[in-house]
Each structure stands twice: as C-alpha cells, then as structure tokens.
N, C-alpha and C positions, 0 to 999 in steps of 0.2 A: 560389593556386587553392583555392577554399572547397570542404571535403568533408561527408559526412556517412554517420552510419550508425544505423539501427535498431534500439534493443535489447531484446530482454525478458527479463525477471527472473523467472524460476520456481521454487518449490520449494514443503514442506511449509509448513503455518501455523507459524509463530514461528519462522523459522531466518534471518528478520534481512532480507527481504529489499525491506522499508521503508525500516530502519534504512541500511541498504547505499545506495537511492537519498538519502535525504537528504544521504550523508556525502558523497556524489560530486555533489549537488549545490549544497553548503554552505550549503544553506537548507533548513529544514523546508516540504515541498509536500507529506508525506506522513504521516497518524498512524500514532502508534505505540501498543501495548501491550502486557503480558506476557499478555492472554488470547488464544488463538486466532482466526481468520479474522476477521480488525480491517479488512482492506484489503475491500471488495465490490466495487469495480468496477476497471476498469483506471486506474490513474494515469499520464499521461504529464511526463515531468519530461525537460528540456532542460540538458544541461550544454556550456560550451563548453570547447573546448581548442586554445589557437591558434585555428588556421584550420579544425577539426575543428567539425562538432557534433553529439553522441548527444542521440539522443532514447529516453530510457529510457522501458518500458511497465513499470513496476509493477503484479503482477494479485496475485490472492487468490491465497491458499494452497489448494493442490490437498488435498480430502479428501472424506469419501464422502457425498454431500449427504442431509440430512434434509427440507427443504424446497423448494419452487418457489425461493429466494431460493438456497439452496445448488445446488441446479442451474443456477442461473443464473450464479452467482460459479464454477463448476467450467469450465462451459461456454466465457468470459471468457477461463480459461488456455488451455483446447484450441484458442480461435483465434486467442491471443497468440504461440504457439508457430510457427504457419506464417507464410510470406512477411516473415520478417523478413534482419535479414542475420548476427545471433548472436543465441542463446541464452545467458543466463547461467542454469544449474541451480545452486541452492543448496542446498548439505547442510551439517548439524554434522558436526562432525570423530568420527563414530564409525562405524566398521568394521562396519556392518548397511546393507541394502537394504530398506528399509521399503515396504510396497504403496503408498503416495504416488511415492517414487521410481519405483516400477519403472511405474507409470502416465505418470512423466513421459518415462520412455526409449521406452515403448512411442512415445508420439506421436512425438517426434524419430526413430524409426526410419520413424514413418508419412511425416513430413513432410520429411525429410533436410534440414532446418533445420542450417547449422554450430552446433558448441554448446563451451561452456567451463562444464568443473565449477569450481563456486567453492566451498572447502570453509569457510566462515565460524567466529567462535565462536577461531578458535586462540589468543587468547588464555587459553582458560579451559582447554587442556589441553597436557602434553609434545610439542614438535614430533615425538617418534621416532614418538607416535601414527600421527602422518598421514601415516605409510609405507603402513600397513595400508589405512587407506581409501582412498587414491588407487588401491592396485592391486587393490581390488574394484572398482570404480567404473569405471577402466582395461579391466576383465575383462568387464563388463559394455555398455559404449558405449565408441566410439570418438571419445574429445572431442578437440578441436582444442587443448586445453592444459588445466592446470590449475592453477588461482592460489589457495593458499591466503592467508585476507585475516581481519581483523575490522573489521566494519563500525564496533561498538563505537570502537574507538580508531584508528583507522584502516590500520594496519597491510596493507601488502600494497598496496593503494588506488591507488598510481601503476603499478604491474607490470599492474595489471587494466586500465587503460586505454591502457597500452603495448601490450598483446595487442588492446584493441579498436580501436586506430590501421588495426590491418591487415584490420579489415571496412569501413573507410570509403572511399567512393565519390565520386569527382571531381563538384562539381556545386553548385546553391545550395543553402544551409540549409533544409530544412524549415519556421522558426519566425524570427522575428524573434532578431537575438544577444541584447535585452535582457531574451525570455523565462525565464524560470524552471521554468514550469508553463500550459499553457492550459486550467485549471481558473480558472472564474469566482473572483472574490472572494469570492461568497455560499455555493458549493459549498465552497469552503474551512472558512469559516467553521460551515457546517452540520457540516462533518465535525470540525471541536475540538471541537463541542461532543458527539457522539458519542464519539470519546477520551477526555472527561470522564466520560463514563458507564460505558465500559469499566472505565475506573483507579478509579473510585470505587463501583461497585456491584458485587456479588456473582453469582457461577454465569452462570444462564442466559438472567436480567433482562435485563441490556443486548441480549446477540445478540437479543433481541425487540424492543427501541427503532430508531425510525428521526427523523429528524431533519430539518425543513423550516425556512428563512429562510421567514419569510413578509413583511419587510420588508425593506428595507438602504437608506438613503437617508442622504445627507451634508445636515448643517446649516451654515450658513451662518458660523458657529465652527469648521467642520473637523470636528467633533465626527459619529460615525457614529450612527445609531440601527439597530440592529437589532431585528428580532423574532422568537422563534424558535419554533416548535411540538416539541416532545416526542411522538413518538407510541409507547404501549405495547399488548401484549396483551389485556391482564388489569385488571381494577380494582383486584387487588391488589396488583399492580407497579404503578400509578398511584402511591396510597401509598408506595410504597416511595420511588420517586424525586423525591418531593417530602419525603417525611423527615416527621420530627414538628417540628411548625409550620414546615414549610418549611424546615428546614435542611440537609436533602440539595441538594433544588434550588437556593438559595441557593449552598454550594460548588461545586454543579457550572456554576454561571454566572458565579461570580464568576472561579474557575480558566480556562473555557473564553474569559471577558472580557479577562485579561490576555492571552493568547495571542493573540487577534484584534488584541488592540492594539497588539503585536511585532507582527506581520504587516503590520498594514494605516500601521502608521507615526503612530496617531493616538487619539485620546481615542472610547472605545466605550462608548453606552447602548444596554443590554440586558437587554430584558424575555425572560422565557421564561415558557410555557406547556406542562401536559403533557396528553395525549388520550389515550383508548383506541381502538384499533381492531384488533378480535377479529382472530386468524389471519392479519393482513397477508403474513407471511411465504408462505402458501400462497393467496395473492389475487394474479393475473397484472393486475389492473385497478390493486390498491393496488403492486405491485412498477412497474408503467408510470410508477405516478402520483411515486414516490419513484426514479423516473432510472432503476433497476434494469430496464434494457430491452436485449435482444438485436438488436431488426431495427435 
C-alpha cells in the first residue's frame, strides 16, 4: 500500500534548510549559499522511500521583511506551515530563542500543525551542547520529537525520516515516483544562475538581482540553448555584475553553465544579458512578472 505525507521545512535564513532538502533528496533541486534568504519561493522536492513518498516544501528563511519581495517570501512560510501533516523547524545547535524562532512557534501554536525540531549544524559543535538546546526548545513548544542531524554530512538523516514514516497517510502518491522536483527545467535553471550571483558578488547586490530564462529550446545535437536576462536595481550594480570587460559576467555563466549541464544531462549554450530595472523588489507588477506571486 502506497503512502504519503506532507512536509515543510522552516526556519531562520542559513540554518541549512536547503541544504537538508537536497541531502534527502540526493539531487540538488534546491540553491544554496552562505548569504541569507537564497531560497524566495517555496520549493517542492519529492523524495521516495519504499512505498513512502514525502513531498518536502522548502520556503524562505523567516526574517523581518524590508521589501514587497521580503514580505512576500515571509508570507510563503506563514502558509507553508498550515495544513500540512509535519513541520520540520530548523535550528543551530545554540541554547537562544531568537525572534525568527519564537515567530515560528507562534504560528505552530496558531495552526496546531504537528512539528519536529530539527537541530542542524551538529557536526560543528560537542554533542553535551545539544542537552541545553533541546530543553529550551522542549520548554518552549511541544514537538512531537527531536532529531538532531547535519544536513552537511548527513548525519542523523535516516532517524529523520524514521520519525516522518509516522506522518504518512495510506493512499496514492502525490507526484509521479520518477519526480524529483516539479519545478520546470527553465525555473531551475534561472535559479543557478541566481546562486551564481549570490557566491560571486558582494553585500546587497545580488538580493537585488532577479533572474529570467527568456529562451530554452534543444537543437537538433542535443545541445540546449539557453538565454537568460540578469535583472538589477541600479546602473551601478549593472557594472558590477558584468565586471571590467565582462569578466564578472563571463564567471558567473560559465559556473551557472556547468551546473545546468549536471542537471539537464547535456551540452548547454548560454548567452546572458543584464538589465536594470529600478526598485523591482518594491513593484507588485515586476514581483508578478518574476513568479513572486501570492494569489
């Protein structure tokens, strides 16, 4: 009998909880980077096991929004968190309840969502640590278990989905068993080339870049052609991310072109362009137009 169950993945920005889907899904379907809120929208990633299959929701990092786009991406986790059938809440292994957190227990108390703290990162500190944090966390919410894990190395990783065996619901699969991810191939693609800009440009540049396929067609050699738009703020961050004669740009297409070419199994031509367009972030017309949509 074929089961399934629900998941979404919440916590602060950077406490892995990308990294965490990829590792359970043994495919990368999700970017990563070491700068804050990398993830915008919700990512659904399908892992099977057995006769099991979770459908993880990967969202943004909960934190206090600056922009229409930051309210948007907040907004994201507050509806991630109801009607599903577990919560996974991601914390680092340190003994604090940070306002991220304590916004995200608020909601689970609103939505009585079952939930499992997942304390990530244990490879980077003493297990006696994670006495301490469990029984603030303990003190604070009533979770249904708590699995410390690193996403990093995988540690912990079969106990986590031993615990989510027991939210799974007799019935058919959600998704086809050969899916992975039902994010388009182009969405994919748009989004390496966004984690190219994250890993390769500075401060507060990238979180202003957004990122459109504006072609994707296969040749007749197998061979993909892509074409991508770049879109920034500022004219000055135009510059930036083209580089002097183009060498920024260049890396950041030549890196975001192998990766596409792991992915899609195949030899990729890819041209890129970059744009300005002022204030996108706080433009509900340019947020539609760049997928960033609510209704």
């Amino acid at each position: 009998m074929t089961k399934s169950a629900m998941i979404t993945i919440c916590g602060r920005p950077n406490v892995g909880k990308s990294t965490l889907t990829n590792a359970l899904v043994g495919e990368k379907v999700a970017i990563v980077s070491p700068k804050p809120q990398t993830t915008r929208n919700r990512i659904t990633a399908i892992v099977e096991r057995g006769e099991t299959q979770f459908v993880l929701l990967d969202t943004p990092g909960i934190h206090k929004p600056r922009t229409k786009l930051g309210d948007y991406m907040v907004n994201v986790v507050r509806e991630s968190v109801a009607d599903v059938d577990c919560v996974l809440m991601m914390v680092e292994p340190v003994a604090s309840i940070g306002p991220q957190e304590e916004a995200l227990i608020e909601r689970l108390k609103e939505t009585g969502s079952p939930a499992i703290l997942v304390i990530n990162k244990i490879d980077t500190v003493e297990k006696g640590r994670l006495l301490e944090v469990i029984a603030l966390y303990s003190a604070a919410y009533d979770f249904d278990a708590v699995i410390p894990v690193s996403a990093k190395t995988g540690d912990g990783l079969n106990e986590l989905l031993v615990e989510l065996e027991k939210y799974a619901e007799e019935g058919p699969h959600f998704f086809p068993d050969d899916m992975i991810t039902d994010q388009p191939e182009r969405q994919i693609c748009a989004e390496l080339v966004r984690e190219k800009l994250l890993r390769c440009l500075d401060k507060e540049i990238p979180h202003g870049t957004a990122v459109e396929v504006t072609r994707f067609s296969e040749r007749d050699d197998g061979v993909v052609e892509i074409d991508v738009t770049i879109y920034c703020e500022k004219d000055s961050h135009k510059g930036i991310v083209i580089g002097k004669k183009g060498a920024m740009l260049k890396k950041i297409g030549e890196l975001a072109r192998t990766d596409m070419e792991a992915f899609l199994g195949t030899k990729v031509f890819l041209q890129t362009w970059v744009k300005v367009k002022e204030n996108w972030r706080d433009s509900m017309a340019q947020l539609r137009n760049f997928g960033y949509n609510n209704e």
